[in-house]
C-alpha atoms as one frame of an Amber mdcrd trajectory, in Angstrom:
protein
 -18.747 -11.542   2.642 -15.434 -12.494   1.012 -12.673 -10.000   1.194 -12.867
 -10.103  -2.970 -16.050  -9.194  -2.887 -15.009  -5.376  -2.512 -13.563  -5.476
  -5.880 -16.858  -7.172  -7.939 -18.825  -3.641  -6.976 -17.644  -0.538  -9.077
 -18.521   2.090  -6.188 -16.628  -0.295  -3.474 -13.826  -0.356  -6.258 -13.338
   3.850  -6.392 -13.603   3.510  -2.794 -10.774   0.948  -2.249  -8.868   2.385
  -4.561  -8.924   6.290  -2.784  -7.660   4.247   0.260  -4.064   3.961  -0.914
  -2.950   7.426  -0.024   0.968   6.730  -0.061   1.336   7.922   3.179   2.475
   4.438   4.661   0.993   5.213   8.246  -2.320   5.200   6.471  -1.939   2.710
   3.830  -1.107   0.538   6.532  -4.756   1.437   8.589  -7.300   2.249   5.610
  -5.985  -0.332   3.017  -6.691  -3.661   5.381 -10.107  -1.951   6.744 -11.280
  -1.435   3.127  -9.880  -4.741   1.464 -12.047  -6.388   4.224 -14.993  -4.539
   5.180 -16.228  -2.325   2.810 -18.674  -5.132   1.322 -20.019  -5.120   4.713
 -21.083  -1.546   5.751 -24.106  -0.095   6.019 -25.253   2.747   3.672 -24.740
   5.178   6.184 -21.230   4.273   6.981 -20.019   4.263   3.084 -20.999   7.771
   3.526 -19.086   8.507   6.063 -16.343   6.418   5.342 -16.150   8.165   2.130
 -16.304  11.672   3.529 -12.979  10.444   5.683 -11.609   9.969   1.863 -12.381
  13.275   1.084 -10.182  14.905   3.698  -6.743  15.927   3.814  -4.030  13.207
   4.534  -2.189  15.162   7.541  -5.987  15.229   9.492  -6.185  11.584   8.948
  -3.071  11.093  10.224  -3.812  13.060  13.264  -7.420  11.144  13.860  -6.382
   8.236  13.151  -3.459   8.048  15.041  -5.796   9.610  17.728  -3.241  12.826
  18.567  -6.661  14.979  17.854 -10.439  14.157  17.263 -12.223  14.595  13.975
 -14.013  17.405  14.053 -17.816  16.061  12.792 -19.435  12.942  14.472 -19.897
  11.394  10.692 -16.066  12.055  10.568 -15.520  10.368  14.362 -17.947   7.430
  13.210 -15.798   6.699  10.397 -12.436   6.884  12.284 -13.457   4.722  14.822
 -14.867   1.823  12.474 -11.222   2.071  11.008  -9.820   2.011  14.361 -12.095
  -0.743  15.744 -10.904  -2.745  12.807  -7.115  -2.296  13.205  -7.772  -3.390
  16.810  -9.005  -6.697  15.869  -6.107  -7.669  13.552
């Protein structure tokens, strides 16, 4: 799917747009991963991609940045599809 694509669906939208935390060391992960693959995900991982949202920006700086793991499997399943993604780019 077209990286656009993300912005034609109201729920991918919210989700995009919860993304931009202003913490540039995220931005700079989440923003590219959700311009580009949220069309793409499963069920499941909108779920737990949007549980990642819902947690505090200082623990996604320390998962992401992988100085400690997330504490739920959900949570490490979302990190690493983030992760995966900034690995390809």
């Amino acid at each position: 799917m077209e990286p656009n694509a993300v912005y034609a669906e109201p729920a991918l939208k919210r989700l995009y747009w919860h993304s931009r935390r202003g913490m540039l060391e995220l931005d700079l992960l989440l923003v590219p991963f959700a311009s580009t693959q949220l069309a793409d995900l499963t069920p499941q991982e909108l779920e737990q991609y949007r549980a990642l949202l819902a947690e505090e920006d200082q623990d996604l700086f320390l998962w992401l940045t992988r100085r400690e793991p997330a504490p739920t499997p959900e949570l490490c399943a979302a990190v690493a599809l983030v992760l995966a993604h900034a690995a390809r780019r």
